[in-house]
C-alpha positions as CSV (number, residue, x, y, z in Angstrom):
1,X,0.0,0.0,0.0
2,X,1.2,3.2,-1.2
3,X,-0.1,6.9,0.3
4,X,0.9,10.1,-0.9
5,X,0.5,13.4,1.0
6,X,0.0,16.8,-0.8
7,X,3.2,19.3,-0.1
8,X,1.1,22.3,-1.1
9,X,-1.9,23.4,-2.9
10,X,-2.1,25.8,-6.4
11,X,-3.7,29.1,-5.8
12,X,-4.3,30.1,-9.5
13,X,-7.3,32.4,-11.1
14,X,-9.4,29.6,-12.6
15,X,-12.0,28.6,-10.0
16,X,-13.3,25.2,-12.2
17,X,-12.0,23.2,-14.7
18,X,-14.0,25.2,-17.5
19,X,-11.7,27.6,-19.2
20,X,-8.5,26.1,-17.4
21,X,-5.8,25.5,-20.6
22,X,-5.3,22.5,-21.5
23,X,-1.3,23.3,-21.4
24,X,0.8,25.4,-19.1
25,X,2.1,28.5,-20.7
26,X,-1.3,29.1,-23.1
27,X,-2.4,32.1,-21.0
28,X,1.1,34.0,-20.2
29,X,-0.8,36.8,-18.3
30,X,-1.8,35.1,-15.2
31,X,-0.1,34.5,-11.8
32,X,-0.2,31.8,-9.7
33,X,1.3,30.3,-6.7
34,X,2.2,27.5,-5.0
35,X,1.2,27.1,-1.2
36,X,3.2,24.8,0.8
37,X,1.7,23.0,4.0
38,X,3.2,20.7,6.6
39,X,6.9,20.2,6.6
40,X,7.2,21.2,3.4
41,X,6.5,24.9,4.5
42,X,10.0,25.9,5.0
43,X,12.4,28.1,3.3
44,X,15.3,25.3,3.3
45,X,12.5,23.3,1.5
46,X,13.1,25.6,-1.5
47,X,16.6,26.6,-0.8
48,X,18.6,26.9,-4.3
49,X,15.4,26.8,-6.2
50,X,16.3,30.7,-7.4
51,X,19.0,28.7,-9.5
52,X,16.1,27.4,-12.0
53,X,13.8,29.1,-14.3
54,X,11.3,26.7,-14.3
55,X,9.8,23.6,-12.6
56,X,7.8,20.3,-12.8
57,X,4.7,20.4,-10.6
58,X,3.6,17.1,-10.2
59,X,-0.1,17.5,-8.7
60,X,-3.5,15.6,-8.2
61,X,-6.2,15.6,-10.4
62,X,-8.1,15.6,-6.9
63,X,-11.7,16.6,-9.2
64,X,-11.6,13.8,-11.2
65,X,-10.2,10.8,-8.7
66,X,-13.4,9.3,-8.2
67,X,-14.9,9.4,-11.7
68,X,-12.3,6.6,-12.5
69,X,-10.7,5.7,-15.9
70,X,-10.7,4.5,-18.9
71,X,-8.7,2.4,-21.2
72,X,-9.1,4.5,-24.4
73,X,-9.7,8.6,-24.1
74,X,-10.7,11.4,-26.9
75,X,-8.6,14.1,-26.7
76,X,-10.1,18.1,-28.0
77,X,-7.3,18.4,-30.3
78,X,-8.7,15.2,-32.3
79,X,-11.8,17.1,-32.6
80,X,-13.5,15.1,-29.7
81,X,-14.0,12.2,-31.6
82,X,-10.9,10.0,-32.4
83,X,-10.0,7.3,-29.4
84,X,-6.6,6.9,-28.6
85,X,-5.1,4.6,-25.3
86,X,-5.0,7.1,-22.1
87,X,-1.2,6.7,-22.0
88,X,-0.9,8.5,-25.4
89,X,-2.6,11.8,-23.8
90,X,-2.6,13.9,-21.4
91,X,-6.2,12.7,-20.4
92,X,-6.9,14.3,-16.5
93,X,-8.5,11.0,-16.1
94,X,-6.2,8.4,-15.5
95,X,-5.3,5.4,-13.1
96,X,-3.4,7.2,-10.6
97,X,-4.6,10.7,-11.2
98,X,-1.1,12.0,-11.6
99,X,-0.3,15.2,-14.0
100,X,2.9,17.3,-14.6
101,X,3.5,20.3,-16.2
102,X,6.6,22.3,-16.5
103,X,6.3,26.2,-15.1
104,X,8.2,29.3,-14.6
105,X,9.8,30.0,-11.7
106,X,9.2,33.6,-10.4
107,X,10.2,33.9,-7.1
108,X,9.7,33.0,-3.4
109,X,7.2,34.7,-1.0
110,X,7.3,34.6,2.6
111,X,4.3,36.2,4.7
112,X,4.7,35.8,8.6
113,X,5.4,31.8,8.6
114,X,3.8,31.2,5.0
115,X,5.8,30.1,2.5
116,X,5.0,30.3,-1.3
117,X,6.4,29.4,-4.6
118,X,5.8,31.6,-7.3
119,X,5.0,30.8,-10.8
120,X,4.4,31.7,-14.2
121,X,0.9,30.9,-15.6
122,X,-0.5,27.4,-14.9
123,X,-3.1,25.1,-16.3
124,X,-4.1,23.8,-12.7
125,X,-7.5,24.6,-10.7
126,X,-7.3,27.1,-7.9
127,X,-6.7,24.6,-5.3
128,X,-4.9,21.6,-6.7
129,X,-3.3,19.3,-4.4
130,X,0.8,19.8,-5.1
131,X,2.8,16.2,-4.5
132,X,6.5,17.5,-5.6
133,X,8.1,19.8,-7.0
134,X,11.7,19.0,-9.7
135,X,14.0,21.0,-11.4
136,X,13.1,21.1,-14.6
137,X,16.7,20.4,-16.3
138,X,17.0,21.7,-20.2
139,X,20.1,19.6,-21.6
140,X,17.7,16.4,-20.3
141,X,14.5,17.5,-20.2
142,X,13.9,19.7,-23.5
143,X,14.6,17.2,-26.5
144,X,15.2,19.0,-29.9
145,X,14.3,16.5,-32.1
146,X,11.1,14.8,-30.7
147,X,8.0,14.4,-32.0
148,X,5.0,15.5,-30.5
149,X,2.0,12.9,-33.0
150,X,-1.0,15.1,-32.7
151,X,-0.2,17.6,-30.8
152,X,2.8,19.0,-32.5
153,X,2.1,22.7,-32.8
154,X,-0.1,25.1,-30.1
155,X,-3.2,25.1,-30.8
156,X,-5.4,27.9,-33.2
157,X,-6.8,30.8,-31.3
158,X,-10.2,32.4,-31.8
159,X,-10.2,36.5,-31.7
160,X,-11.6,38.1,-28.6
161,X,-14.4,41.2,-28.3
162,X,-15.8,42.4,-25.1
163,X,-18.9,44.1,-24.6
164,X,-19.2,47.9,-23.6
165,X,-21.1,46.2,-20.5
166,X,-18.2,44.0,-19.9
167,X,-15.6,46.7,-20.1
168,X,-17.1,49.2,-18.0
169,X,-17.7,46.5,-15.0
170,X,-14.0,45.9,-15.6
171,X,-12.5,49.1,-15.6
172,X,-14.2,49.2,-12.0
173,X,-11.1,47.5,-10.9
174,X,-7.5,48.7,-10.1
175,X,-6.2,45.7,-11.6
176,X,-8.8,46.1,-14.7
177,X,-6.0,45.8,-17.3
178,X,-4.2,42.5,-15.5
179,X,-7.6,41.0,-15.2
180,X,-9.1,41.5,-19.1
181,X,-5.5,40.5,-20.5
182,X,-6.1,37.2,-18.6
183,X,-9.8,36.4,-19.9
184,X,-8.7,37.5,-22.9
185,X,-6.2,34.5,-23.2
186,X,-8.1,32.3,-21.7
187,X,-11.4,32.9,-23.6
188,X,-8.9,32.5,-26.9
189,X,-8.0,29.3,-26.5
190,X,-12.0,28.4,-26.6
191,X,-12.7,26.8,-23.8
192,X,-16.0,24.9,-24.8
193,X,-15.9,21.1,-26.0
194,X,-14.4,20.3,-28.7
195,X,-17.2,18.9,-31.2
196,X,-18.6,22.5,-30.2
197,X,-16.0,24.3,-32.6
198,X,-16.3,25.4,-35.9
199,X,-20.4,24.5,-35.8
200,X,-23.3,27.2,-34.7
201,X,-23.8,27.5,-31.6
202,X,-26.1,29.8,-29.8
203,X,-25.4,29.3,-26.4
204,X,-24.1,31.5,-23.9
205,X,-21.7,30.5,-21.8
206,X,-20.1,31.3,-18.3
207,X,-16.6,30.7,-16.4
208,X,-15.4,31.7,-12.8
209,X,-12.5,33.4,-13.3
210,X,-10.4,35.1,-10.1
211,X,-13.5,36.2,-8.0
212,X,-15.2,37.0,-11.8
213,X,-18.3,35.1,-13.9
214,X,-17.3,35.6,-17.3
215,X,-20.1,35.3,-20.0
216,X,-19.5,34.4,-23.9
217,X,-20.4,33.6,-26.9
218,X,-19.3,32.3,-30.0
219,X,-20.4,33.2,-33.0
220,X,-18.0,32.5,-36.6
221,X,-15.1,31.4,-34.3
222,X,-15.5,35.6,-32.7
223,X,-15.6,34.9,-29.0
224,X,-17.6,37.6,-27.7
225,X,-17.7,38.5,-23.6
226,X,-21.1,39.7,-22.7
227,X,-21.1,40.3,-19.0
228,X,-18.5,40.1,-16.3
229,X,-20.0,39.7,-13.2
230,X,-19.0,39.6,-9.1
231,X,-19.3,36.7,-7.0
C-alpha cells in the first residue's frame, strides 16, 4: 500500500475546470502560486530553487479521482471524436490521477510563517493538491528533435471582443487591465468542448474566473464576452 500526502496546494485564477488551458504557458498573463503546508512549508524546503527558471509540478487531479478511468480517451485536439489509449494523452483522467507540467519559476514569497512558490501561468484549478516539485533540467529534459503525433504545434486561437457592459464593469477594478488580458487568453483558447468548434452555436456560456463570472459567446469562431460579473 502506497499513500501520498500533498506538499502544497495551487492558488491560481481559474475557480473550475471550465476555461482552465489544456497546457501550461497558453495564458502568459496570469499568476499563480504554490502554497506549501506541513513540513514542506520551509524556506530550506526551497533553498537553491532561485537557480532554475522553471519547474515540474507534479499535482492531483483531486476533481476527477473518483470518476475513474478508462482504457481509451478522446482528446479536443482530435476534434473530440478519435479514441486513442490514455497513455498517449494527457487525459486528466487516469489510473493514478497523476499530472505534470513544466512552469516558470518567479520567485519565493514569505508572509509571517507562510511560505510560497511563485510561478508563471498554470493550467491547474485554484486549489490543486501539489505532491513535488523538480528541477526542470533543459540539456535532459527539452529534447530538440522529438516528435509531438497530434499535438505538434499550439493550438489555433479564436479572436476576442468584449462588450461595452463587460468593459465598463472591468475598468471598475485597479487591476482592470491585469484582469481582461487574462480572460482575454483564456477565452482565446476556446474553452468549450471540442465537437462544439467550428459548428453554430447559440449558447451563452459562463466561467469563474479570479473572484469573476465571465459570460460568452461564440459566434463565426468571434468569442464575444457579454457580461463580467462579481461573486
Amino acid at each position: 500500500m502506497y499513500s501520498v500526502e500533498p506538499i502544497g496546494f495551487i492558488e491560481s485564477p481559474y475557480k473550475e475546470k471550465f476555461a482552465v488551458p489544456r497546457q501550461p504557458r497558453l495564458v502568459p498573463a496570469a499568476r499563480s502560486r504554490v502554497r506549501l503546508t506541513g513540513e514542506a512549508n520551509s524556506p530550506e524546503a526551497l533553498r537553491g530553487i532561485e537557480q532554475f527558471s522553471h519547474i515540474w509540478l507534479l499535482f492531483l487531479f483531486d476533481q476527477n479521482l473518483q470518476a475513474g478511468w478508462k482504457p481509451t480517451v478522446r482528446p479536443p485536439r482530435l476534434g473530440g471524436n478519435e479514441r486513442i489509449g490514455v497513455f498517449a494523452s494527457r487525459s486528466t483522467f487516469r489510473p493514478n490521477g497523476i499530472g505534470m507540467s513544466a512552469v516558470e519559476v518567479k520567485g519565493v514569497t514569505k508572509l509571517g510563517d507562510q511560505i510560497y512558490l511563485d510561478l508563471g501561468n498554470v493550467d491547474l484549478v485554484d486549489g490543486t493538491p501539489v505532491i513535488d516539485i523538480k528541477p526542470y533540467i533543459p540539456y535532459s529534459d527539452a529534447v530538440a528533435e522529438a516528435s509531438a503525433g497530434y499535438a505538434e504545434g499550439e493550438p489555433d486561437t479564436s479572436p476576442v471582443n468584449f462588450s461595452a457592459a463587460a468593459l465598463t464593469k472591468l475598468q471598475q477594478r485597479p487591476d482592470s487591465e491585469y484582469l481582461k488580458t487574462v480572460i482575454e487568453q483564456v477565452l482565446a483558447q476556446d474553452p468549450r468542448p471540442a465537437y462544439k468548434k467550428n459548428k453554430p452555436d447559440n449558447k451563452e456560456y459562463a466561467v469563474n474566473l479570479f473572484d469573476l463570472n465571465v459570460k460568452f459567446t461564440v459566434t463565426d469562431n468571434l468569442i464575444t464576452v457579454t457580461a463580467i460579473e462579481s461573486f
